[in-house]
N, C-alpha and C positions, 0 to 999 in steps of 0.2 A: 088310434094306437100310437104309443110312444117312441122313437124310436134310440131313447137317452136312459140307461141306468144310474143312478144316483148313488155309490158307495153307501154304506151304514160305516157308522162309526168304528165297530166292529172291525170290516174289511179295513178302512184306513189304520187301525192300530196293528192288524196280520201284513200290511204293508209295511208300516215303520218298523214294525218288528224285522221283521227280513232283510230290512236294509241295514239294522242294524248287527243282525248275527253273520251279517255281510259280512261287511266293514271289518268287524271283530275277527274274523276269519283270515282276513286278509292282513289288515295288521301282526295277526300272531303268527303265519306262517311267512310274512314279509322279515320282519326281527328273528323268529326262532328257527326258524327252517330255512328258509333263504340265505340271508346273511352267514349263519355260522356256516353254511355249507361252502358259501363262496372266499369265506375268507379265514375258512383251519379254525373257528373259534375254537378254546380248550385246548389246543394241536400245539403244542412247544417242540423244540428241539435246544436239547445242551448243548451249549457252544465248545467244539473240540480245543486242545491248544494248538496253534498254526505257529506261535514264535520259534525259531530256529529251524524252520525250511524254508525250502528254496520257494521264492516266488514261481518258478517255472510248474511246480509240482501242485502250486497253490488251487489252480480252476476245479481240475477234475477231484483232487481231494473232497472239496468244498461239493460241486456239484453233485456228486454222490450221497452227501447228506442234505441236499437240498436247503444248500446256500450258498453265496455267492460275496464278493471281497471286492472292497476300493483300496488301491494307493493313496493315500491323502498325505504321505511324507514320507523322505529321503535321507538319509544320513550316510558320511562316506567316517571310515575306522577303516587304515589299513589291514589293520587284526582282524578283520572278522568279512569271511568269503561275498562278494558282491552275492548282490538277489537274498539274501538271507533275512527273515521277515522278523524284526528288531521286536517290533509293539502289537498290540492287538486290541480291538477294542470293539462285540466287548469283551470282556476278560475270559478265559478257558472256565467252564462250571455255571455261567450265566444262562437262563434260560430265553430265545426267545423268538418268535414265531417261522415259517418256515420261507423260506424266498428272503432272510435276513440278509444286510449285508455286511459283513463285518472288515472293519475298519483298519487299514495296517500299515507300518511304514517299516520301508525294507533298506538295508545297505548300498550305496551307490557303487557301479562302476567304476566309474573316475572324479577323481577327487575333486572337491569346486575349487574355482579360483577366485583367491582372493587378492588384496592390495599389499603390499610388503608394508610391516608398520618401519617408524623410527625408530633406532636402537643406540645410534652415535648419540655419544656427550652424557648418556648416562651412565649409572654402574652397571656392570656385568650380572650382577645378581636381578635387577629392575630387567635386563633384556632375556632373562631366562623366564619370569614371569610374564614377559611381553608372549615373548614364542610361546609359553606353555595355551596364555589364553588364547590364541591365535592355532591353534591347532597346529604351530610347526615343531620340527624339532631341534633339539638346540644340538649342534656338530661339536665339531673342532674347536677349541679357546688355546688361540696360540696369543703368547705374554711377550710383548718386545719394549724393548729400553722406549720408556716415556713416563713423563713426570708423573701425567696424571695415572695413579693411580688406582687399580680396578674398573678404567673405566673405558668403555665400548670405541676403539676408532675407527675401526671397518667394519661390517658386514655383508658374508661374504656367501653364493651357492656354484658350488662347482668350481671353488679358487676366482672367482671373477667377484667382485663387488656388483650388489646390487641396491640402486634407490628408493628411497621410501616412497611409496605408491607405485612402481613396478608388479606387473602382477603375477602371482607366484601362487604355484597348487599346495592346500593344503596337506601335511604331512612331508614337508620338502625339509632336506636339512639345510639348518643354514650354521655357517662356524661364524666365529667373532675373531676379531685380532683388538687385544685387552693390554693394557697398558702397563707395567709392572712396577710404574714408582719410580723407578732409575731415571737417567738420563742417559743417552747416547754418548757423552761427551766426554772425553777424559783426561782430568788435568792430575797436576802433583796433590799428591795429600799434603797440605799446609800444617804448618810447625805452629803445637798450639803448649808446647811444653814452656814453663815460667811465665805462660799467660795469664794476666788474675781467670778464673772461669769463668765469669759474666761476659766479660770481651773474648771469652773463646767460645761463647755458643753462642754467640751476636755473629762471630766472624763464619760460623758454621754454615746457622743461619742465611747468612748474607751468598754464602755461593750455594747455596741449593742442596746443603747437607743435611743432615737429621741429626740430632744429639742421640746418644743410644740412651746407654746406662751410666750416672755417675757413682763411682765410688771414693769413700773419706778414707782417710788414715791418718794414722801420726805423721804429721811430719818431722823429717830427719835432718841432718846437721845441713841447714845453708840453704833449707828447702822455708819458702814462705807461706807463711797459712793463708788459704783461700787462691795460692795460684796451682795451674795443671804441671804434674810432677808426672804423668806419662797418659800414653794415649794407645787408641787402638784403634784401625792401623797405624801403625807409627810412620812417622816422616821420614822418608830415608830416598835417596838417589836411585832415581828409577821407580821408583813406587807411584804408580797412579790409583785415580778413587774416580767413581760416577755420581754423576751429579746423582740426590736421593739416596744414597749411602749411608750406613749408619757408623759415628764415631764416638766410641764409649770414651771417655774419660776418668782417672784419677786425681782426687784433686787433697792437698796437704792441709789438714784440718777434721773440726768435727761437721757433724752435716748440720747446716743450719735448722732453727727451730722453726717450725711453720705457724704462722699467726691463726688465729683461731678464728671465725669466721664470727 
């Protein structure tokens, strides 16, 4: 007697079969049943809009619709109340899975600090664009007697001057003290009457004065053509000018032809 059965072809093909409606079983309730169960397959949620609340209100909001928010960026605007959630990403009306986290940056407390830029030696209007990029704000433009003209020689926060690279919180004012052209100094207005006019805007020239406007006219009995026959201010005893002052003149003649280029 034997004590060994031998399959028939038969029984091994009702064996691979069965491993095989296994298998098949398993993969299809692995993918379609398993998975979508564990991870909401088909299950969306619309993303609410969160910009313009308070971070503080932000968790339980979220967590009620079952989702959840990272800070990933800060911005400081004195206009606009700290915690207040600027951006969002992703956008309000997006749809998408649940335990999402969406993405936000909310307004700073306190303002960063940054480095004071240089504003001295340039013009006032370049230091209004320096501040503007720089997130400060432009103050006070006080104007005092100096040659140069419109252009930056202090900068100042809280009446005190401060260095470039000094560090200063963004949104700080800061004033300029700007230069008005003038001169501090003050001498007599110079006699430019029966001057030819060439050596009276040389002579202008030469102490720190500005020519204004000239005007021509006839000239009159004893009066020479091409010299200054009166001025303004005029020259008189006691009368002083600043240096960068302007002095119109009239001069006895027609106005010369201008060459043609």
């Amino acid at each position: 007697m034997s004590f060994f059965r031998s399959d028939t072809p038969a029984d091994l093909l009702k064996h691979v079969l069965i491993i095989v409606v296994a298998t098949a079983a398993l993969v299809f309730g692995f993918f379609f049943v398993y998975l979508p169960i564990t991870t909401n397959h088909g299950e969306t949620i619309v993303v609410p809009k969160v910009t313009g609340m308070n971070q503080a209100d932000l968790e339980d909001y979220l967590d009620e619709r079952d989702l959840a928010y990272f800070v990933d960026d800060s911005t400081y605007d004195a206009s606009i109340r700290p915690g207040t959630v600027l951006t969002q990403e992703p956008k309000a009306g997006e749809k998408v899975k649940e335990g999402r986290k969406i993405y936000v940056s909310v307004s700073m407390k306190n303002p960063p600090v940054i480095k004071m830029p240089k504003l001295t030696d340039g013009s006032v209007k370049n230091a209004q664009m320096i501040l503007k990029s720089y997130d400060l704000v432009v103050g006070q433009l006080k104007f005092v007697p100096n040659i140069q003209k419109d252009a930056v020689l202090k900068q100042l926060v809280n009446g005190k001057e401060i260095s470039p690279g000094a560090s200063i919180t963004k949104g700080t004012r800061v004033d300029l003290e700007v230069g008005d052209g003038l001169g501090n100094q003050e001498f007599p207005v110079p006699n430019l009457v029966n001057m030819p006019a060439d050596e009276a805007t040389t002579l202008l020239v030469g102490q720190g004065l500005q020519v204004g406007e000239i005007f021509y006219q006839e000239p009159e009995d004893g009066q020479t053509e091409g010299t200054v026959v009166k001025q303004r201010p005029a020259s008189a005893p006691g009368t002083t000018i600043r240096m960068g002052q302007l002095v119109d003149l009239w001069v006895a003649g027609k106005e010369p032809v201008k060459a043609l280029d």
